[in-house]
ROMI-112669 format. One record per residue (C-alpha): residue number from 0; chain; x, y, z. Coordinates in steps of 0.5 Angstrom, whole numbers, padded with zeros to 4 digits. Layout:
BEGIN
<node nr="NUM" kette="A" u="X" v="Y" w="Z"/>
...
This chain:
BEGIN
<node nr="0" kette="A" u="0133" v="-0070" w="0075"/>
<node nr="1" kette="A" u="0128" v="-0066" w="0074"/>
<node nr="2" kette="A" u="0123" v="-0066" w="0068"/>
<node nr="3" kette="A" u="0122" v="-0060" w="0064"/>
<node nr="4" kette="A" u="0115" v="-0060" w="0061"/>
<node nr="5" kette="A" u="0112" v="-0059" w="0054"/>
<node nr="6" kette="A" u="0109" v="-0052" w="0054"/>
<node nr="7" kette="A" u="0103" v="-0050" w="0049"/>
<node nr="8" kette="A" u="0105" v="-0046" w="0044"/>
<node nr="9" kette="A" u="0099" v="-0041" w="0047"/>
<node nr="10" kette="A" u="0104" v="-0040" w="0052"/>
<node nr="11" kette="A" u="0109" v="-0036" w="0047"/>
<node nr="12" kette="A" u="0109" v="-0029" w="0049"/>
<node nr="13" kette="A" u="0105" v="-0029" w="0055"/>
<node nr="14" kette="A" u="0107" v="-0026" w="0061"/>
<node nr="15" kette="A" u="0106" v="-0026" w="0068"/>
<node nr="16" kette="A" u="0102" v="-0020" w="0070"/>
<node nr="17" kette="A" u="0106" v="-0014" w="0072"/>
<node nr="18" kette="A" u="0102" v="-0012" w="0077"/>
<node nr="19" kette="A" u="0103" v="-0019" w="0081"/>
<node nr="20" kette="A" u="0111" v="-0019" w="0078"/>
<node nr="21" kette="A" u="0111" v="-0012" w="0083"/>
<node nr="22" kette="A" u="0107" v="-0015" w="0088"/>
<node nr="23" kette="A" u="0111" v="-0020" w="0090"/>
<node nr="24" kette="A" u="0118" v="-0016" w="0089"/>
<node nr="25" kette="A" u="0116" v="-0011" w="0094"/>
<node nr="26" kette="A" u="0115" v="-0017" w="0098"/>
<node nr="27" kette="A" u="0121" v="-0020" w="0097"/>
<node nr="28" kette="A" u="0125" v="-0013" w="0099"/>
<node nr="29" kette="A" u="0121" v="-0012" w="0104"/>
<node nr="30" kette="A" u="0122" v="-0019" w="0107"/>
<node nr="31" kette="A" u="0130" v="-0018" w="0107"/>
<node nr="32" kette="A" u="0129" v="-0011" w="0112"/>
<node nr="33" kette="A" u="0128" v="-0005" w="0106"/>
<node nr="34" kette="A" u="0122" v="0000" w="0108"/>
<node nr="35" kette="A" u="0119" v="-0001" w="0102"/>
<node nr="36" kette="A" u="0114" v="0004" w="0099"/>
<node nr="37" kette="A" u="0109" v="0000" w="0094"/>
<node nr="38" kette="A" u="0105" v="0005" w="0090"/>
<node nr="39" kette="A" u="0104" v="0000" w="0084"/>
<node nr="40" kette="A" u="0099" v="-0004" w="0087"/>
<node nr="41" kette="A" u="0091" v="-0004" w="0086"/>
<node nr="42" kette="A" u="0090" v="-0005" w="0093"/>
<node nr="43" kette="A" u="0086" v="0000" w="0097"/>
<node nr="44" kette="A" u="0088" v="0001" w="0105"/>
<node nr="45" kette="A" u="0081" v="0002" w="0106"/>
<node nr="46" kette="A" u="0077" v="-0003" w="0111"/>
<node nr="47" kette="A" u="0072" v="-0008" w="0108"/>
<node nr="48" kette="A" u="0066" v="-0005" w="0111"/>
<node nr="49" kette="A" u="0064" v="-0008" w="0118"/>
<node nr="50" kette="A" u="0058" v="-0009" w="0116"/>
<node nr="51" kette="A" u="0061" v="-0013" w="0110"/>
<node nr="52" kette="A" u="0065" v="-0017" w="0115"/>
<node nr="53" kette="A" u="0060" v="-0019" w="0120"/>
<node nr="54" kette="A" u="0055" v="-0021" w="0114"/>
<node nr="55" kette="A" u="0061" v="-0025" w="0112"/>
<node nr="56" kette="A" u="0061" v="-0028" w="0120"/>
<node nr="57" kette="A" u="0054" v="-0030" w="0120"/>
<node nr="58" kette="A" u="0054" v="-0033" w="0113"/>
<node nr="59" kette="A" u="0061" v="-0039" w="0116"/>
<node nr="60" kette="A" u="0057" v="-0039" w="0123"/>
<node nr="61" kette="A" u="0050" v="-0042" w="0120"/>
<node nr="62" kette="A" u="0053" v="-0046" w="0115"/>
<node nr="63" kette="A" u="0054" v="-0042" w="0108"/>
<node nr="64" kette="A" u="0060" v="-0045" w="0107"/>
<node nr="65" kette="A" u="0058" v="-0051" w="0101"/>
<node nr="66" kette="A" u="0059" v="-0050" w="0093"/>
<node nr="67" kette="A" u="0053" v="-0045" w="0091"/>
<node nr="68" kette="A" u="0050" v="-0046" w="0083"/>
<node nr="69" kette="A" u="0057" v="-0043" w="0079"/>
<node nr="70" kette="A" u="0054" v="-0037" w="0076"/>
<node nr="71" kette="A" u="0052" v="-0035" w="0084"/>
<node nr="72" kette="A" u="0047" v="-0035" w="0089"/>
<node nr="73" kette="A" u="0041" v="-0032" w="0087"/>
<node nr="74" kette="A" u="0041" v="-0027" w="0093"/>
<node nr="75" kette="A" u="0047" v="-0024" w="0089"/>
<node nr="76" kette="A" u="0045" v="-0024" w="0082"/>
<node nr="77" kette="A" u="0039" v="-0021" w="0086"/>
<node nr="78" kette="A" u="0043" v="-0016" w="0089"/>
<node nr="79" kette="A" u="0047" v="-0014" w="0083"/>
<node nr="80" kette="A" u="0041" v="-0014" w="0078"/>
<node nr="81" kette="A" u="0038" v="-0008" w="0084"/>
<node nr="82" kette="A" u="0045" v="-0005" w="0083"/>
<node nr="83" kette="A" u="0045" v="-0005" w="0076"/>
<node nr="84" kette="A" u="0038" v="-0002" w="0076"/>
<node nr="85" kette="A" u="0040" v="0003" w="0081"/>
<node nr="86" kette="A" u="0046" v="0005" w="0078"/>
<node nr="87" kette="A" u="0046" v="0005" w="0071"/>
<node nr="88" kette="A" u="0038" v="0004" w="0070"/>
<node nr="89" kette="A" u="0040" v="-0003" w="0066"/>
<node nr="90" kette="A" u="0035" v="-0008" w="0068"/>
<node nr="91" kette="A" u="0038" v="-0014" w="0067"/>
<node nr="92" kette="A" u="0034" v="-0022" w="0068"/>
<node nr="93" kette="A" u="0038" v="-0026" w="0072"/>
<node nr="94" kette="A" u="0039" v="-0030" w="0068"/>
<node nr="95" kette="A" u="0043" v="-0024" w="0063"/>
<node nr="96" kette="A" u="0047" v="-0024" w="0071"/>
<node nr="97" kette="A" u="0053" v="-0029" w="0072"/>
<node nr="98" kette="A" u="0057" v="-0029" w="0078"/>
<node nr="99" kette="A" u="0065" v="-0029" w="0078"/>
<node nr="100" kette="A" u="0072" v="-0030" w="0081"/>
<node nr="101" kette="A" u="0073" v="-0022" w="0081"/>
<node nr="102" kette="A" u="0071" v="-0019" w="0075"/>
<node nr="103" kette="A" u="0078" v="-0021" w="0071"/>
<node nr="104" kette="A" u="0075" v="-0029" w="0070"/>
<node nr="105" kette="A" u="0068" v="-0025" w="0067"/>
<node nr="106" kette="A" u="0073" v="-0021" w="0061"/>
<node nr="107" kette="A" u="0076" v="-0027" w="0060"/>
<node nr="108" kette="A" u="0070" v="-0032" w="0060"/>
<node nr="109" kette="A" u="0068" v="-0027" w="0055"/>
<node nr="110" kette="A" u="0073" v="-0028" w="0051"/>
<node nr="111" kette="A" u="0074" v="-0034" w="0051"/>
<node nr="112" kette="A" u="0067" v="-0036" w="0049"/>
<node nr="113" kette="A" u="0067" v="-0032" w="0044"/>
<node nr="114" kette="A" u="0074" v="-0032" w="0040"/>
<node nr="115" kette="A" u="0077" v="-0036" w="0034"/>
<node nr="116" kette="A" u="0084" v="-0034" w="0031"/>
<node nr="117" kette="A" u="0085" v="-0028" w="0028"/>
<node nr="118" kette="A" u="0079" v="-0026" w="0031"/>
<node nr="119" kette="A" u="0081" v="-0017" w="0033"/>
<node nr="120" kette="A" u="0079" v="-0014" w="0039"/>
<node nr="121" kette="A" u="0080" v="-0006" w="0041"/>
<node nr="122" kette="A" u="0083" v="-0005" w="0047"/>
<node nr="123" kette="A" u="0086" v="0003" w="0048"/>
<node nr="124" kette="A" u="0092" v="0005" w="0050"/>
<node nr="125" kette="A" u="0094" v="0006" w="0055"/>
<node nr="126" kette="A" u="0091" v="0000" w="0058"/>
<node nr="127" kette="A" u="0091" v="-0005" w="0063"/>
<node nr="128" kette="A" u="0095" v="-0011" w="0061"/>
<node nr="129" kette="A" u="0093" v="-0016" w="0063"/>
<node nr="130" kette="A" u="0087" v="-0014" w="0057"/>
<node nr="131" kette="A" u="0092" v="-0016" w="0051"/>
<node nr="132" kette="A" u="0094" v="-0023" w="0054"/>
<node nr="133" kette="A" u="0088" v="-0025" w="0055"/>
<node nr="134" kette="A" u="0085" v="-0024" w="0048"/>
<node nr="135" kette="A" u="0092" v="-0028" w="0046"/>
<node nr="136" kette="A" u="0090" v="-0034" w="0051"/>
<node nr="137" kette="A" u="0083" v="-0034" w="0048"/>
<node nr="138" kette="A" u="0086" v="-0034" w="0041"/>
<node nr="139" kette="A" u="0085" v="-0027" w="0038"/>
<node nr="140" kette="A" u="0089" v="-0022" w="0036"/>
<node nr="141" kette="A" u="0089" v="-0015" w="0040"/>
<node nr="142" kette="A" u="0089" v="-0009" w="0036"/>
<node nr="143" kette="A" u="0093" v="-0002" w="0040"/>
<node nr="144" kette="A" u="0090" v="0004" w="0039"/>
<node nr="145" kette="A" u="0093" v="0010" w="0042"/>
<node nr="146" kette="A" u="0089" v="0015" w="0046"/>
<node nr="147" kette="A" u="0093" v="0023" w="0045"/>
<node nr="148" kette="A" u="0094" v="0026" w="0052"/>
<node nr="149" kette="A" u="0092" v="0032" w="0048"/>
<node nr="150" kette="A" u="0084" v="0029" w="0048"/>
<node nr="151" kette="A" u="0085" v="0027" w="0056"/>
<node nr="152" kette="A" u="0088" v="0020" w="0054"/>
<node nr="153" kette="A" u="0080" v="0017" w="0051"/>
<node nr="154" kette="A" u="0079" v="0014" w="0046"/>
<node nr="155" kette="A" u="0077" v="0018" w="0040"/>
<node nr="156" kette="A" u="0070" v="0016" w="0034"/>
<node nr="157" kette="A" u="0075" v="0017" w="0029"/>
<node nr="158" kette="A" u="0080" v="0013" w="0031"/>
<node nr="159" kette="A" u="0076" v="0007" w="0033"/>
<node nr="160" kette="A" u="0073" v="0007" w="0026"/>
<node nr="161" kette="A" u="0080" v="0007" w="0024"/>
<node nr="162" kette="A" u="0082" v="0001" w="0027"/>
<node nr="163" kette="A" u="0076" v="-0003" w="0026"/>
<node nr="164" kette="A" u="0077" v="-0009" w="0020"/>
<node nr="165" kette="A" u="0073" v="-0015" w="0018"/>
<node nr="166" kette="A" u="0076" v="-0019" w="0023"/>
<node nr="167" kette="A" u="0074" v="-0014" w="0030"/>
<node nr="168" kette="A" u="0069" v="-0018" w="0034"/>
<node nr="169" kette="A" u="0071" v="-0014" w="0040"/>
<node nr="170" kette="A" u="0072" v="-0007" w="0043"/>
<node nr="171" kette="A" u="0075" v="-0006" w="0050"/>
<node nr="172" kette="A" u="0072" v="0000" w="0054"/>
<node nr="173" kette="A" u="0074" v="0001" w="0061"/>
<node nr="174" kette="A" u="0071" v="0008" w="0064"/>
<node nr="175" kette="A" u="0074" v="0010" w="0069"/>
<node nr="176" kette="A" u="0080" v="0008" w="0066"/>
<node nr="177" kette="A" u="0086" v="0004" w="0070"/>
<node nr="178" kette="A" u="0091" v="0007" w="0068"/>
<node nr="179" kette="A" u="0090" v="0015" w="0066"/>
<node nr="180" kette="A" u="0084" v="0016" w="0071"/>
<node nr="181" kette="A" u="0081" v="0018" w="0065"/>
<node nr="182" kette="A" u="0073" v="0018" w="0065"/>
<node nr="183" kette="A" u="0069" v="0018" w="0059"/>
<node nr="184" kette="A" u="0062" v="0022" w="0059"/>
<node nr="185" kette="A" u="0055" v="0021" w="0056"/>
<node nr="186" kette="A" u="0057" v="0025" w="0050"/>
<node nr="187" kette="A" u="0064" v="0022" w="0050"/>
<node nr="188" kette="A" u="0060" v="0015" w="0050"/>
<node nr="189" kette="A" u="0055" v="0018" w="0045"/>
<node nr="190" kette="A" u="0060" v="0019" w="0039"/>
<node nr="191" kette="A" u="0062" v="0011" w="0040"/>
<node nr="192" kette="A" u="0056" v="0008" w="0039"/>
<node nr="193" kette="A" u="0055" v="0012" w="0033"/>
<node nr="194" kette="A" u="0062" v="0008" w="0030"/>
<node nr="195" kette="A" u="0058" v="0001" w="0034"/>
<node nr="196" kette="A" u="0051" v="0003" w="0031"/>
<node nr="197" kette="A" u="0054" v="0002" w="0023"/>
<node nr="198" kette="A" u="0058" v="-0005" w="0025"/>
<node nr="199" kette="A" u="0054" v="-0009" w="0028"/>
<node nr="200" kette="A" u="0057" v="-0016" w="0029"/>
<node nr="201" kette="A" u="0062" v="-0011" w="0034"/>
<node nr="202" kette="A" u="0061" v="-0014" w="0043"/>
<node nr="203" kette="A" u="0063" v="-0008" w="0047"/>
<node nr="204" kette="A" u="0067" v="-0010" w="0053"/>
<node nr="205" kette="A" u="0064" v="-0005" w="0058"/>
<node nr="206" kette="A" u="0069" v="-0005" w="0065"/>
<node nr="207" kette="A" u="0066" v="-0001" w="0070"/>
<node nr="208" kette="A" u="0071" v="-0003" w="0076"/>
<node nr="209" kette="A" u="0072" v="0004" w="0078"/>
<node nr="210" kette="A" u="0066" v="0006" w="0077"/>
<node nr="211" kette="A" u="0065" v="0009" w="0083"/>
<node nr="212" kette="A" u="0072" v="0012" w="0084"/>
<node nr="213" kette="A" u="0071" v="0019" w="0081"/>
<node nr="214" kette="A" u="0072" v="0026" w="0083"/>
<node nr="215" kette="A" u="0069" v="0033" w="0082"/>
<node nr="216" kette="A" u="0062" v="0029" w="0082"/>
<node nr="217" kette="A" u="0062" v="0027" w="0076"/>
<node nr="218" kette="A" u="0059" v="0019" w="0074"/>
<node nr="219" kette="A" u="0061" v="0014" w="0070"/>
<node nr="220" kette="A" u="0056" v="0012" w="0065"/>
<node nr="221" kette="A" u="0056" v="0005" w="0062"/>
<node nr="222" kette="A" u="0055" v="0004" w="0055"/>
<node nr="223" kette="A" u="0049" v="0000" w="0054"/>
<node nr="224" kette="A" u="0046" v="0006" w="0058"/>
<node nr="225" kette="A" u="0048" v="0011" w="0054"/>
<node nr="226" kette="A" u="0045" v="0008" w="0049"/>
<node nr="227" kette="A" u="0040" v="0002" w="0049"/>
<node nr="228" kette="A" u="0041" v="0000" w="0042"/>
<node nr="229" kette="A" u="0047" v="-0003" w="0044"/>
<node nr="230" kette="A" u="0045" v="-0007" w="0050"/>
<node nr="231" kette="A" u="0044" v="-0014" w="0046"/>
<node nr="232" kette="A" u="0051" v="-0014" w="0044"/>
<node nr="233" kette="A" u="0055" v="-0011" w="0051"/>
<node nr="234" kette="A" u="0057" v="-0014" w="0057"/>
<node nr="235" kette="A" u="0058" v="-0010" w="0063"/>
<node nr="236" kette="A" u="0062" v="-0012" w="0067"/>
<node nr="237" kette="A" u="0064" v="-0010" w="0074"/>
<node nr="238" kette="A" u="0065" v="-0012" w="0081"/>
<node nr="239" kette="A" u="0066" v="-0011" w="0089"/>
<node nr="240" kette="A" u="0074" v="-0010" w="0089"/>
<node nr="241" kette="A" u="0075" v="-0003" w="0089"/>
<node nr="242" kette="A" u="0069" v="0000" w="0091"/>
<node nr="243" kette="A" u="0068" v="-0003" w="0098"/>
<node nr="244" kette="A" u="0075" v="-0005" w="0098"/>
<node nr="245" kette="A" u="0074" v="-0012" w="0097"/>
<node nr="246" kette="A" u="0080" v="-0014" w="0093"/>
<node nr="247" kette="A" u="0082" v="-0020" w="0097"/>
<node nr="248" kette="A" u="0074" v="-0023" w="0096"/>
<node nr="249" kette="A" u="0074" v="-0024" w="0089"/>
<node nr="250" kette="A" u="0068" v="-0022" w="0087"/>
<node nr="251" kette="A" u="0066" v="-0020" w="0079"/>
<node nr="252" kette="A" u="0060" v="-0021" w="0076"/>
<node nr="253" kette="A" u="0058" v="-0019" w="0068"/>
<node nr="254" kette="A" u="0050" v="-0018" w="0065"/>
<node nr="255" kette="A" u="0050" v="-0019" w="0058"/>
<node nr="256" kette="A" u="0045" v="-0023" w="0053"/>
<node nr="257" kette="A" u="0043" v="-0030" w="0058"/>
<node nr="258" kette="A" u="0047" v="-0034" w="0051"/>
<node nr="259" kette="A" u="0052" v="-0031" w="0052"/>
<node nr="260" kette="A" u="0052" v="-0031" w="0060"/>
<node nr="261" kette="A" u="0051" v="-0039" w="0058"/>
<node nr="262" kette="A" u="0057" v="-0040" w="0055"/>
<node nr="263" kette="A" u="0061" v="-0035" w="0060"/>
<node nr="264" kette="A" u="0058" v="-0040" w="0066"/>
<node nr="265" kette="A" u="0059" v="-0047" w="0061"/>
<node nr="266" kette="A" u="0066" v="-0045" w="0061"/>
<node nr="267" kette="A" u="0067" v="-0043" w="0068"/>
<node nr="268" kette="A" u="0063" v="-0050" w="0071"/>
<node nr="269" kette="A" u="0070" v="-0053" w="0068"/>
<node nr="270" kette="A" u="0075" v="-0048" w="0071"/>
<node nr="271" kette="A" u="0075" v="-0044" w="0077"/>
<node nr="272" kette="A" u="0067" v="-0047" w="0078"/>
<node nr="273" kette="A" u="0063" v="-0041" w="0083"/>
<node nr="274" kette="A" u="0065" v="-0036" w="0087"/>
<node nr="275" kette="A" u="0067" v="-0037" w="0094"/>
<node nr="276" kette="A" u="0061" v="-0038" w="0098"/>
<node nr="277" kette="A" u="0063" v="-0033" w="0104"/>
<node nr="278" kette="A" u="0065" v="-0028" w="0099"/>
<node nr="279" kette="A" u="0058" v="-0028" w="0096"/>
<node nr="280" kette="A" u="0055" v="-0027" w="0102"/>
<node nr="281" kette="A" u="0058" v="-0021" w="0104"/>
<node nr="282" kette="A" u="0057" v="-0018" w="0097"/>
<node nr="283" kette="A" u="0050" v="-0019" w="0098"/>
<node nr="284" kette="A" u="0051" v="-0014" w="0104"/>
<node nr="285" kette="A" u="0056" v="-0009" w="0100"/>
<node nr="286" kette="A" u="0051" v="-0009" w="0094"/>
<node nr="287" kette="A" u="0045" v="-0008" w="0100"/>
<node nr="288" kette="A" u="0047" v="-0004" w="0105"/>
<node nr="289" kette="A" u="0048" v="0004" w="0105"/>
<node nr="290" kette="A" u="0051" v="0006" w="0100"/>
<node nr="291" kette="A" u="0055" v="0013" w="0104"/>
<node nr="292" kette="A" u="0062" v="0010" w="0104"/>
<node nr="293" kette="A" u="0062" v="0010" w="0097"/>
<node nr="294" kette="A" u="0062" v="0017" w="0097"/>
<node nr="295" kette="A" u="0066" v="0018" w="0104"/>
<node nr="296" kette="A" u="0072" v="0014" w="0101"/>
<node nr="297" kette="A" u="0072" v="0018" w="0094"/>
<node nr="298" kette="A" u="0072" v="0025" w="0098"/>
<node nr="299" kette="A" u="0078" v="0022" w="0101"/>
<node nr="300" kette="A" u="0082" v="0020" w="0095"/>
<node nr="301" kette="A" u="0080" v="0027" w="0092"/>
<node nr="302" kette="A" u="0084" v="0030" w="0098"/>
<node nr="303" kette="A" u="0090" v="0025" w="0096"/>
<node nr="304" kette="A" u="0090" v="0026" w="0088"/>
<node nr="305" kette="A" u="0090" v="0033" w="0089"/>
<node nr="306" kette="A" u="0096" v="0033" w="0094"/>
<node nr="307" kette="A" u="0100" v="0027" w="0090"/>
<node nr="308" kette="A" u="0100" v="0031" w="0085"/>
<node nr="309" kette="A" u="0102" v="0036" w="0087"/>
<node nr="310" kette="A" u="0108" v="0033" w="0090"/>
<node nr="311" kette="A" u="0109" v="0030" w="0084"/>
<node nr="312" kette="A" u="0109" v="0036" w="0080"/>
<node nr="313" kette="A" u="0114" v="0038" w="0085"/>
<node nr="314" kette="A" u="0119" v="0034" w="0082"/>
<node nr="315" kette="A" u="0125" v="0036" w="0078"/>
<node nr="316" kette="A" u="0122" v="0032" w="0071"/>
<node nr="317" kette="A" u="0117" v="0029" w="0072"/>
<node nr="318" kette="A" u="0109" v="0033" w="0070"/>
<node nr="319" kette="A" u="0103" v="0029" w="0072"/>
<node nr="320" kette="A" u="0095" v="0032" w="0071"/>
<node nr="321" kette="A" u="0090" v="0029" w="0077"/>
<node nr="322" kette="A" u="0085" v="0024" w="0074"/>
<node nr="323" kette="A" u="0078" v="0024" w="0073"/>
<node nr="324" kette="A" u="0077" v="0018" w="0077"/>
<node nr="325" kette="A" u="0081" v="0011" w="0079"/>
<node nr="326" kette="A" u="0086" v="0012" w="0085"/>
<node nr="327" kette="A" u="0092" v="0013" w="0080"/>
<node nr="328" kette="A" u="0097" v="0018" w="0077"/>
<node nr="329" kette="A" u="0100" v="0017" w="0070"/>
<node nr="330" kette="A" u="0106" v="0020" w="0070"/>
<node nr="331" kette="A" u="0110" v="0024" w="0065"/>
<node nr="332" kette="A" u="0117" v="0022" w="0066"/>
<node nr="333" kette="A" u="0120" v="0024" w="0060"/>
<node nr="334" kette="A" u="0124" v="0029" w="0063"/>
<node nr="335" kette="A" u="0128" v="0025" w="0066"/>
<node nr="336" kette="A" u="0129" v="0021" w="0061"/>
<node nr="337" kette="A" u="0136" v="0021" w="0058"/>
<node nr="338" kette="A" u="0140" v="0022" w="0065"/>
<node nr="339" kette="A" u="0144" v="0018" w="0070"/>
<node nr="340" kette="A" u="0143" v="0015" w="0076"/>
<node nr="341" kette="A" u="0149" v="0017" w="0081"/>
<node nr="342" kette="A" u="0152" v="0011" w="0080"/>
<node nr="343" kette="A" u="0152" v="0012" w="0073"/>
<node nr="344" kette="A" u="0147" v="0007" w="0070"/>
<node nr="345" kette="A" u="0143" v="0012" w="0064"/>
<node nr="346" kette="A" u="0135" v="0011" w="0065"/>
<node nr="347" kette="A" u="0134" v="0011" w="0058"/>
<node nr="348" kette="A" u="0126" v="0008" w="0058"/>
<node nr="349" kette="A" u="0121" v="0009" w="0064"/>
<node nr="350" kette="A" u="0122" v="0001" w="0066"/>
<node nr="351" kette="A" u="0130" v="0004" w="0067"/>
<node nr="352" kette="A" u="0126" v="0009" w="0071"/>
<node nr="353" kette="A" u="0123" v="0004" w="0074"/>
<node nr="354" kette="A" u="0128" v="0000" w="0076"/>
<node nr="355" kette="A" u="0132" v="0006" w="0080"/>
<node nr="356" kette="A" u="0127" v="0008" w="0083"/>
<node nr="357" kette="A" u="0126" v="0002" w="0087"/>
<node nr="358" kette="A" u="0133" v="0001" w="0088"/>
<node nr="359" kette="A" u="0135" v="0007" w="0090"/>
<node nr="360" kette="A" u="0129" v="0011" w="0093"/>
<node nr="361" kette="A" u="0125" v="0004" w="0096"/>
<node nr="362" kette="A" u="0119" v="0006" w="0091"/>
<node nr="363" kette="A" u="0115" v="0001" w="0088"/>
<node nr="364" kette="A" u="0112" v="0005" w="0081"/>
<node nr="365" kette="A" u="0109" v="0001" w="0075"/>
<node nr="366" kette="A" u="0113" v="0002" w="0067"/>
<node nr="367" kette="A" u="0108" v="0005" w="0063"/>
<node nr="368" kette="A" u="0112" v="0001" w="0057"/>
<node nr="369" kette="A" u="0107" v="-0004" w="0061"/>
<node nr="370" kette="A" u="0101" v="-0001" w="0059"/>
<node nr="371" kette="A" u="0103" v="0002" w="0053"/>
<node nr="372" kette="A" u="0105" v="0009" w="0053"/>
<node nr="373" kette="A" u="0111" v="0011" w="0055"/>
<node nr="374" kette="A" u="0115" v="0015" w="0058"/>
<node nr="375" kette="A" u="0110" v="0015" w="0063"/>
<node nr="376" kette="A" u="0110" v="0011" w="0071"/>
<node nr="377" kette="A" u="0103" v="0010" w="0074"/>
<node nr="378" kette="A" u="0102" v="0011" w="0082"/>
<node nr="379" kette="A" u="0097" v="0009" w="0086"/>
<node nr="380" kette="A" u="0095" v="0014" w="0091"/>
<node nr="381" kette="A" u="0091" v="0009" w="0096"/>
<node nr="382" kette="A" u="0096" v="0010" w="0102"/>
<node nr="383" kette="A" u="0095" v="0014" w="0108"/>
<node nr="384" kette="A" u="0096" v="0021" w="0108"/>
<node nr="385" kette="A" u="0103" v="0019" w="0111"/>
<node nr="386" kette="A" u="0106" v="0015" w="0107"/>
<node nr="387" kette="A" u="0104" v="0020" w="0101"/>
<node nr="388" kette="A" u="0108" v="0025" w="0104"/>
<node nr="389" kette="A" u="0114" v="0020" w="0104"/>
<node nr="390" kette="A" u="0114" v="0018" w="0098"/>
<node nr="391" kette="A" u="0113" v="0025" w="0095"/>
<node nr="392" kette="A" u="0120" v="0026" w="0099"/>
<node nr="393" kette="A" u="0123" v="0020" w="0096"/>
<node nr="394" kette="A" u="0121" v="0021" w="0090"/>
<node nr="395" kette="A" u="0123" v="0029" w="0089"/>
<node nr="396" kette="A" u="0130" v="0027" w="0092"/>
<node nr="397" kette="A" u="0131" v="0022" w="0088"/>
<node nr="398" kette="A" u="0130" v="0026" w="0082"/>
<node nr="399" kette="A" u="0134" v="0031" w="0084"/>
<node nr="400" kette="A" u="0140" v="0026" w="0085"/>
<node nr="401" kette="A" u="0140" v="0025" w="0076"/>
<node nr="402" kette="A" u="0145" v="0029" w="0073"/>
């Protein structure tokens, strides 16, 4: 018989991540022979850089391949520190710089230190989901604010002011942002930290994964670099995985105040320790190296944001704007909400949606129910130019089946 364990009571309402719920179903269909379209992922199909790779190689052959210090190796604080200066025109000390198992480990280090309960923090919506969960682990209490799609899904000054409490420790900033796409400029920034500056016991949680996936030749700014008053009390976040296609590298980093970042690394000591040693070797070559691929990659996801849309726009009910950055459509299925399926299922939510696109159409989508706005579907399209068309093709034939 087997023994049922005792959960923590923290364990009440969280759930497993959607994003790797998804991932592991398209496995498991695409292991019983189904020819599984998978446009939910975070994954990039570009390559890791060559050079990245070798870096790596040479790192395992000279024997790199012991523990290093747990906030990371001085090269890659180095490096990340010269990225940061170079990218953003923040100087950072290395110790104000720890190195960590992707940039989900730095949010949740950060929250995890710095959280009592009841403590609040802001977190936009639409948003990514793992945000909500980890504030609940570390004990706090997050507080969803909308973001109209009349104002281009960003969060507005007077909405924030609206939601701020005697309670607010935090606020979650992500630009661009996964998974509206939407990019915040310095003046959006500016009026933001005119709210922060007249609370000062509110942190910034400033997330910068995508930041070099934008579109149209527009940057995206960080918030303590639009405004340096606030630079003592954000955390920058970022990390390797989607702008040198490194997801499977786990490599994220954070820069904020060295107490902070103490806590961060104490904290870390006792779970996941340092990164891995190879990975970090290779980011020191990402971070180093040129930069070229950067923009190279993005041009390429411009051409593809601009024919999936159009693809999507094609649709008999769904409606899609391209984004600013990121590699993701959030798309309006509002149209198709209240019809049935051939076999007379109603799709009634987007989750419904969801579903019937998996099981009829072999298409992998992600419910905006999920990252809280509905009736919406988030689309990836990082996947080749072939594999867009298909899916442009399924997608416009299984509208077209609804009645």
């Amino acid at each position: 018989m087997t023994a049922t364990p005792i959960l923590s009571p923290r364990m009440s309402g969280i759930k497993a991540s959607p994003a790797s719920v998804l991932r592991r179903r398209a496995r498991e269909l695409r292991a019983a022979g189904r020819d599984i379209i998978e446009l939910s992922s975070g994954n990039l199909d570009f390559p890791t850089p060559d050079h990245v790779i070798a870096a790596a190689h040479d790192a395992a052959l000279r024997g790199e391949t012991r523990y290093t210090d747990v906030d990371g190796t001085p090269e890659l604080k180095r490096a990340v520190q010269a990225a940061l200066l170079r990218d953003h025109r923040l100087d950072y000390r290395l110790d104000e710089i720890v190195i960590t198992n992707g940039s989900t480990q730095a949010l949740f280090n950060a929250l995890l230190t710095t959280l009592a309960p009841g403590d609040e923090v802001i977190v936009p919506a639409p948003y990514w989901a793992p945000y909500l969960d980890q504030v609940r682990l570390a004990g706090g209490t997050p507080v969803v604010v909308p973001c109209a799609q009349n104002n281009g899904f960003k969060l507005r000054a007077e909405d924030l002011q609206a939601a701020i409490s005697a309670r607010t420790r935090w606020i979650v900033l992500n630009n661009p942002v996964n998974p509206s796409g939407a990019l915040c400029s310095r003046e959006d920034l500016s009026r933001i930290a005119a709210i922060l500056l007249q609370h000062p016991d509110i942190w910034v949680l400033a997330d910068g994964l995508y930041e070099h996936i934008t579109f149209d030749g527009a940057p995206a700014p960080t918030l303590a670099e639009v405004e340096p008053r606030l630079k003592p009390r954000t955390l920058t976040v970022s990390g390797l995985a989607k702008s040198y296609a490194m997801m499977g590298w786990r490599i994220g980093y954070a820069a904020g105040p060295s107490a902070l970042i103490r806590a961060m690394i104490t904290i870390q000591s006792q779970t996941t320790s340092g990164a891995s040693s190879i990975s970090q070797a290779a980011a020191v070559a990402a971070l180093d190296g040129a930069q070229d691929v950067l923009a190279e990659r993005a041009a390429i996801l411009r051409a593809r944001r601009d024919r999936f849309a159009e693809l999507v726009n094609g649709c008999r009910g769904l409606s899609c704007t391209p984004p600013e950055g990121t590699f993701y459509l959030l798309v309006s299925c509002a149209g198709v909400i209240g019809k049935r399926a051939p076999d007379g299922k109603l799709i009634a939510t987007d989750r419904d949606f969801a579903t019937y696109l998996l099981e009829q159409a072999d298409l992998v989508v992600f419910p905006g129910e999920d990252l809280g706005l509905s009736p919406y579907v988030r689309v990836s399209f990082a996947n080749p130019s072939p594999v867009i068309e298909e899916a442009g093709r399924r997608l416009k034939h299984a509208c077209e089946a609804l009645q």
